[in-house]
VOGU-3710 file (C-alpha; in Angstrom, 3 decimals, decimal comma):
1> xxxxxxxxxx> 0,000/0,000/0,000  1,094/3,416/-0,695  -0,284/6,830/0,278  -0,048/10,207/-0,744  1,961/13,341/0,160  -1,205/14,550/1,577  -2,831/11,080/3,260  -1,672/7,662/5,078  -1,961/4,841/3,318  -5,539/3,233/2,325
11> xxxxxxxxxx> -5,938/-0,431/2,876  -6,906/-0,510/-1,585  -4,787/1,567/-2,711  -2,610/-0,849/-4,997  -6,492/-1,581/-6,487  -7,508/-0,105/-9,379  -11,059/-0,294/-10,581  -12,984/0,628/-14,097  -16,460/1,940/-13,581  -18,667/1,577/-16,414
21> xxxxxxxxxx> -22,180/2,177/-16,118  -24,266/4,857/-14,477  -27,221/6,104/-12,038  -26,436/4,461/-8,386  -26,455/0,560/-8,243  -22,923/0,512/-9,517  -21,616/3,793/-8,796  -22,057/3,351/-5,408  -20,320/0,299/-4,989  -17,570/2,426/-6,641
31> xxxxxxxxxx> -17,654/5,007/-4,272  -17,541/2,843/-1,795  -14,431/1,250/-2,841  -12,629/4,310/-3,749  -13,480/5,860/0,221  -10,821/2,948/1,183  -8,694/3,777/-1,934  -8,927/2,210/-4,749  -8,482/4,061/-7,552  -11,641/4,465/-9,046
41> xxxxxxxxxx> -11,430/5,227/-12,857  -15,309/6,049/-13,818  -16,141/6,398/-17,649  -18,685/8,519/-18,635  -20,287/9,536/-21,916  -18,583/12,603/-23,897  -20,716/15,505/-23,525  -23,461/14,067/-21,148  -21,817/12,256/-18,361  -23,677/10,288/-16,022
51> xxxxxxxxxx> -26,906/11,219/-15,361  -26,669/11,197/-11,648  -24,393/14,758/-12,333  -28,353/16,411/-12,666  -29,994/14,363/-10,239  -30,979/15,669/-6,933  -34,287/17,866/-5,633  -31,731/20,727/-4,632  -29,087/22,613/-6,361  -26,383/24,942/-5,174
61> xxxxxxxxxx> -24,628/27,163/-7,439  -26,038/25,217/-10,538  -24,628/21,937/-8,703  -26,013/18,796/-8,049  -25,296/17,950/-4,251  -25,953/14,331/-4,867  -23,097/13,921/-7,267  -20,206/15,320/-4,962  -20,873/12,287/-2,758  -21,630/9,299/-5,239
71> xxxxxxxxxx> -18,358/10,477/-7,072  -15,906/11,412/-4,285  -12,384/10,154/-4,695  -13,137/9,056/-8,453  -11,173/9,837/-11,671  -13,485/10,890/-14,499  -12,909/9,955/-18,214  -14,762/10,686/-21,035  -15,370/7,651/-23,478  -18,119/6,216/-25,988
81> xxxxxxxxxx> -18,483/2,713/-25,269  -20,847/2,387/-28,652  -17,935/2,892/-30,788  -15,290/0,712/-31,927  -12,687/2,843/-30,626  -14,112/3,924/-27,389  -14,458/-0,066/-26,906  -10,987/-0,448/-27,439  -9,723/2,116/-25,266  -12,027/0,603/-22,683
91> xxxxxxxxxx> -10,311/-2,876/-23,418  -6,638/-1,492/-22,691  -8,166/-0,021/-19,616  -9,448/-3,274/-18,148  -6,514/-5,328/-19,227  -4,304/-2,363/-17,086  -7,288/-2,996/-13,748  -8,113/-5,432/-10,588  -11,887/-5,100/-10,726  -14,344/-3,560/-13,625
101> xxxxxxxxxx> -17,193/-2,632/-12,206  -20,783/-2,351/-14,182  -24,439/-2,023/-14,112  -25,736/-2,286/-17,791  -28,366/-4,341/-18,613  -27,067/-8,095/-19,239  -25,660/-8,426/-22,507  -24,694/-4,968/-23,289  -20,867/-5,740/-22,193  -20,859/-8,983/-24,767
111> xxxxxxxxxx> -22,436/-6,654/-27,292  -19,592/-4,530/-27,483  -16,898/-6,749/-26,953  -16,180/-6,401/-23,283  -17,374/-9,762/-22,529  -15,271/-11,892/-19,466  -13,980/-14,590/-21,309  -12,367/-12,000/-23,788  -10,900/-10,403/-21,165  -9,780/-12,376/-18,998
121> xxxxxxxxxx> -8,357/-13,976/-21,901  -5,475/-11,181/-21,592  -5,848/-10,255/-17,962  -6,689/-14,051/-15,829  -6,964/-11,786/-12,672  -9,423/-9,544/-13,859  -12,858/-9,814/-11,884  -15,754/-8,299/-13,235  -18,571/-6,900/-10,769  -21,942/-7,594/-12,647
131> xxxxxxxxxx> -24,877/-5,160/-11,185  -27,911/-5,451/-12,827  -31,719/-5,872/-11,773  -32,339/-9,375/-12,178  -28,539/-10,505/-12,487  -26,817/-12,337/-15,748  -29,054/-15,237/-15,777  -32,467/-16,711/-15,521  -35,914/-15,676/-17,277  -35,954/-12,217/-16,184
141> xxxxxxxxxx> -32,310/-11,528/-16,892  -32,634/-9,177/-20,044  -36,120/-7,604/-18,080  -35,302/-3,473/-17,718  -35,006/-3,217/-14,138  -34,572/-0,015/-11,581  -34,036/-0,122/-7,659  -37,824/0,435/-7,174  -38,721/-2,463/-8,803  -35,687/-4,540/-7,003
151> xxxxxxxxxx> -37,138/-3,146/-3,975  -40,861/-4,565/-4,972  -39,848/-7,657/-5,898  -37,355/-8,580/-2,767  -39,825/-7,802/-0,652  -38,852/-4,768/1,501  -42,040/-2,461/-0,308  -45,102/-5,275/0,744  -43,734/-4,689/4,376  -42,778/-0,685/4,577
161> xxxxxxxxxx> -45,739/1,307/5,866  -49,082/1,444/7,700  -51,373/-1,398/7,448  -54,249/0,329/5,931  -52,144/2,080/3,436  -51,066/0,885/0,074  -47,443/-0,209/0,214  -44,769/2,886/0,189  -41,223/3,470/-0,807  -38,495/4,093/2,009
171> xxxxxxxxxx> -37,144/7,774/1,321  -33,435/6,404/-0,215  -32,963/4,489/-3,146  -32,200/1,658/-1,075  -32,497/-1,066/-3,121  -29,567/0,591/-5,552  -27,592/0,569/-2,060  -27,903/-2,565/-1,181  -26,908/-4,056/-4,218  -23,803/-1,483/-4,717
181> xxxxxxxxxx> -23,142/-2,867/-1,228  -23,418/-6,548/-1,856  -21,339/-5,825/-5,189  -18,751/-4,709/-2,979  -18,425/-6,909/-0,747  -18,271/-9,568/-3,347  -15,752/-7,548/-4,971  -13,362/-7,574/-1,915  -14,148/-11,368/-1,463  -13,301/-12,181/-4,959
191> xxxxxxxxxx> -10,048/-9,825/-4,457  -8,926/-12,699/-1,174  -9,549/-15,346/-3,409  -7,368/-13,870/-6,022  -4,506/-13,594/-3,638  -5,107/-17,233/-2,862  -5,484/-18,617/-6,922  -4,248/-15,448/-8,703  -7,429/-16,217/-10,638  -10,293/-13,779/-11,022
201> xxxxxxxxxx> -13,792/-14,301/-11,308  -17,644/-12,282/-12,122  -19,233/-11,447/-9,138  -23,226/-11,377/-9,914  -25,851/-9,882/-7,832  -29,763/-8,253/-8,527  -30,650/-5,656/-6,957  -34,157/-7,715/-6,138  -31,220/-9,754/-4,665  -29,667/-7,498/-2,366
211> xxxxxxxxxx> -33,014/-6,533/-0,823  -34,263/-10,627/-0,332  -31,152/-10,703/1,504  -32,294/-8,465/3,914  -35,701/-10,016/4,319  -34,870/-11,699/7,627  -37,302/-15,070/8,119  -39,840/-14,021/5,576  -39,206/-17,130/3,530  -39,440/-19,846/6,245
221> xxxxxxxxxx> -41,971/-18,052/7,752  -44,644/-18,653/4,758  -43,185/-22,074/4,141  -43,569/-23,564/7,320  -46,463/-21,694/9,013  -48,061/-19,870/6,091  -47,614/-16,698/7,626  -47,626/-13,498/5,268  -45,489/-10,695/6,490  -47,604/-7,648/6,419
231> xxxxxxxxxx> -47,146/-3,739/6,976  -47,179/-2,757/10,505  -46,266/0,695/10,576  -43,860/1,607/13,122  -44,333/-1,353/15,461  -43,221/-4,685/15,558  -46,092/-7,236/16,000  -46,168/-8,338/19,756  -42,405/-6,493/20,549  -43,139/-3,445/22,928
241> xxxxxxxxxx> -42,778/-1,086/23,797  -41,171/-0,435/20,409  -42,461/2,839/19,063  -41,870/6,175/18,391  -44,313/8,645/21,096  -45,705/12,010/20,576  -43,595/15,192/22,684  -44,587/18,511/24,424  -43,074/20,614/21,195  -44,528/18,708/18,716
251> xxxxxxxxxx> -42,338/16,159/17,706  -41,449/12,480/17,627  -38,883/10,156/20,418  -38,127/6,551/19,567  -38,068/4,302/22,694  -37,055/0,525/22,617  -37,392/-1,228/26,057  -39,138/-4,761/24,931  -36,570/-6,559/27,269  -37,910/-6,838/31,018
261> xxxxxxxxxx> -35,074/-5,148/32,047  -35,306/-2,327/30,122  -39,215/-1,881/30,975  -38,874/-2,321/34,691  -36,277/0,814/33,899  -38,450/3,210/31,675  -41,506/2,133/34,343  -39,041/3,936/36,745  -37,914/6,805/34,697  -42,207/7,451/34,386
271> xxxxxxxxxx> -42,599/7,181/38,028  -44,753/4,033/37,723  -42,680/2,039/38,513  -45,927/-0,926/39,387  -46,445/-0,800/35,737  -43,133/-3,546/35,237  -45,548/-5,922/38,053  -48,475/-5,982/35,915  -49,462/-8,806/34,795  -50,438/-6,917/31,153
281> xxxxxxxxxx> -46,833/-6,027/31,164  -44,467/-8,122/33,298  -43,528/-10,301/30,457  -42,105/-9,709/27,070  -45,379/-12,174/25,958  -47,845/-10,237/28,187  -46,491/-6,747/26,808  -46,870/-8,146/23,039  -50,248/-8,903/23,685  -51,037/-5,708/24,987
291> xxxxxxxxxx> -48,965/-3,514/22,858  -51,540/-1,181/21,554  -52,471/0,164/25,224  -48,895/-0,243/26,418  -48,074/2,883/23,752  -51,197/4,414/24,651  -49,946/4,445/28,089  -46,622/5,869/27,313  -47,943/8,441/24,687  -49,824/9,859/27,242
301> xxxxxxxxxx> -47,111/10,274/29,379  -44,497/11,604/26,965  -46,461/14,086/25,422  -45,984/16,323/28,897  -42,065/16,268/27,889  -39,879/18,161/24,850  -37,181/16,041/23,431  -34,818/16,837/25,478  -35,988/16,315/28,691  -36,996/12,720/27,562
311> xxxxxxxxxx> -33,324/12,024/26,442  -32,324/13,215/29,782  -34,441/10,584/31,660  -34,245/7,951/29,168  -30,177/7,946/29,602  -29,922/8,362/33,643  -31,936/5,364/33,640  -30,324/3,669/30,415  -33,290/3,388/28,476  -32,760/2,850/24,432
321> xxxxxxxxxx> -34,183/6,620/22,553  -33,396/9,113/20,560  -35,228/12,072/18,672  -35,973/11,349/15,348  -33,151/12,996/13,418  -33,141/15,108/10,099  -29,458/16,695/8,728  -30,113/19,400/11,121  -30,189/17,498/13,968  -26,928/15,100/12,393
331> xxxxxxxxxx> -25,154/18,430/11,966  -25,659/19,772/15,309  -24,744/16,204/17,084  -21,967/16,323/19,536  -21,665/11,958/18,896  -21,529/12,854/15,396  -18,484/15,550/15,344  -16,508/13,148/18,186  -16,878/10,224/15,247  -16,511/12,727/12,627
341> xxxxxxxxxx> -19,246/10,456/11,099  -19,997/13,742/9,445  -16,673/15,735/7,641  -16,651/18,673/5,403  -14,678/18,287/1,836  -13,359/21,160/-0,368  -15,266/21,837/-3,595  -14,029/23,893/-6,176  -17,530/25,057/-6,938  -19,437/24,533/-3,593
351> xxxxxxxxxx> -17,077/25,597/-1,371  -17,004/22,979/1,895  -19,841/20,186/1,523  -20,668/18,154/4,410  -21,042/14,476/3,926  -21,202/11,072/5,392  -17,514/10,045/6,538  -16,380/6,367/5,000  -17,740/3,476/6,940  -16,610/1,529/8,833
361> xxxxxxxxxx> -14,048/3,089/10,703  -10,397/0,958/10,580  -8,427/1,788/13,597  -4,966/1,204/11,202  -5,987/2,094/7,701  -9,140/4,304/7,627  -10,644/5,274/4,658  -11,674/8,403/3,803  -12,246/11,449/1,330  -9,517/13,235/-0,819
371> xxxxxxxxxx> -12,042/15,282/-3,619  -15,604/15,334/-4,368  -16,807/13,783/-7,760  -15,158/15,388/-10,394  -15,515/17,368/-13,292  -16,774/15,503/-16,564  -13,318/14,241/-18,465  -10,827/15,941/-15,630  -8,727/12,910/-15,813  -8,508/12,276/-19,544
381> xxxxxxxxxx> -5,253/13,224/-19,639  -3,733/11,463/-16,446  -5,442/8,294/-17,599  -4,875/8,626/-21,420  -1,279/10,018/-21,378  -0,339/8,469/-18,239  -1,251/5,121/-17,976  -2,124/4,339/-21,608  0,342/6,532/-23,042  -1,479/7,916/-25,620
391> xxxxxxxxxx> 0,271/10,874/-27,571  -1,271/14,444/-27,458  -1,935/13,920/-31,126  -4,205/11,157/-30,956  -5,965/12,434/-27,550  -6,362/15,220/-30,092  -7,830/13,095/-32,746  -10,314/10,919/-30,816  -11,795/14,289/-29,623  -11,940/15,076/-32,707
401> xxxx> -14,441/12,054/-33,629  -16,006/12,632/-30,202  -15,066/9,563/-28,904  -13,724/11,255/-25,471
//
């Protein structure tokens, strides 16, 4: 591993990856990657780029503030992968990488020549991170397929919301996350084996995939019982108290104390302390049975504090809760700034953005943030020149045919 005049050393940083695709199920795996450092070469379309650059409800100085985040620590080049040159280029790029990383749908790569066998062919260690919504086989595998559908079919949208409310959407794109995460985690998997065989391999995952994997004991639970999972709005069925309660300025506090222990505790921090003898409540199967008056019981009594004098009792008498936090409340966190789960990173056009630090922490190699995403093509000639070593003459020619 080697670092930079300007940062330790990253536990990827001998890694280099080729991002092809766009939108969020495999950029994000990318990202996630390059935060330990890999170095993250992402091509994008001449002219265009990807379309995540314009996503976002907000803007700031013309910018996207979605796009500083999803690309952070990434190299951009410009290349068209639907010509014969731009496919070429891209094939000297992936015989020169550890991991090419994409989210087209199947067949696309074959289609242009960028198929595995082909290149692995020329570069054995090569392993190729396939994102896509179904993955690279079965009947749906050439189906279109977006994160909202991913997150239909896995499960996680029959089971997210009130029960006598048509399914909703959880306010991420989670199902693109989970995937990108999956895909990287195969991706660092497939890297150990490597180091074992010095052979690479395609790592495969749906994005329905990365949601079912999620789903807990859905599955057995309809197979051997016939049970149906159903929406249950902010409870669990028969765990309480579990719940978020109403406060004195209007808001929302989460409390979790379903273990005995816990309840005898938050019976004591509401000065009712007979409330953990009760029969109705003594037992975790006794409060489960009478959840619904249970939260009655303890709505009625927070709504007579603010937030923060329910923090203050729930902690002196250790009692799981929180608010329920927006950025403000993240930015304004005293746990947050100790972690630095929250850091600021210079943009040339946004000044300092704040943004989610890299996760998980590593006490001897963290990862962390060096740029935000870049400019479209700002690396053409590092990655052209440099490692391809292209002359300024033909750079200047494949512009020319707008092929970067």
């Amino acid at each position: 591993m080697t670092g930079t005049p300007t940062r330790p050393p990253r536990p990827l940083d001998n890694i280099r990856v080729l991002e092809l695709g766009a939108f969020l199920a495999g950029p994000f795996c990318g990202q996630l990657l390059a935060d330990f450092g890999a170095e993250v070469i992402k091509i994008e379309p001449p002219g265009k780029g990807d379309p995540m650059r314009e996503w976002g409800r907000h803007r700031h100085n013309g910018c996207t503030l979605w796009w500083p985040i999803l690309a952070r620590n990434k190299k951009s080049v410009t290349l068209d992968l639907r010509s014969a040159a731009g496919q070429e280029i891209a094939r000297e790029l992936a015989l020169q990488s550890d991991i090419l990383l994409e989210n087209f749908r199947p067949g696309t790569l074959e289609a242009w020549g960028l198929d595995y066998e082909t290149l692995r062919a020329h570069n054995p260690g090569l392993i190729m991170v396939r994102v896509s919504g179904f993955g690279q086989s079965g009947p749906y595998r050439d189906k279109a397929g977006f994160g909202s559908i991913g997150e239909a079919m896995g499960g996680i949208r029959s089971i997210t919301g009130f029960p006598d409310r048509p399914p909703t959407r959880i306010g991420i794109s989670i199902g693109d996350s989970l995937a990108a995460t999956f895909a990287a985690i195969g991706a660092l998997t497939a890297l150990h084996q490597r180091g074992r065989s010095g052979q690479g391999q395609i790592v495969d995952i749906g994005i329905y995939e990365g949601v079912l994997a999620l789903m807990e004991s859905m599955i057995p639970e309809y197979q051997l019982t016939g049970h149906l999972r159903e929406r249950t709005g902010n409870i669990l069925p028969n765990v309480a108290p579990s719940n978020i309660y109403p406060t004195r300025d209007g808001g929302w506090f989460a409390i979790g104390a379903n273990a005995d222990a816990i309840f005898k505790r938050l019976a004591a921090a509401m000065g009712q302390p007979d409330l953990a003898g009760n029969p109705r409540y003594a037992t975790h199967k006794a409060r489960g049975e009478n959840q619904a008056e249970l939260d009655d019981l303890i709505a009625a009594w927070t709504v007579d504090f603010n937030a923060d004098e329910l923090q203050g009792l729930m902690d002196e008498h250790g009692v799981p809760a929180g608010r329920i936090y927006t950025a403000k409340e993240m930015l304004s966190d005293k746990h947050f700034a100790a972690r630095q789960a929250i850091i600021g990173v210079a943009d040339p056009l946004l000044g300092e953005v704040k943004m989610q630090n890299a996760f998980p922490f590593l006490s001897e190699t963290p990862g962390g943030v060096d740029w935000t995403g870049p400019e479209l093509g700002q690396h053409n000639a590092e990655i052209f020149t440099g490692l391809l070593g292209m002359s300024v003459e033909r750079i200047d020619e494949l512009r020319e045919k707008k092929v970067i």
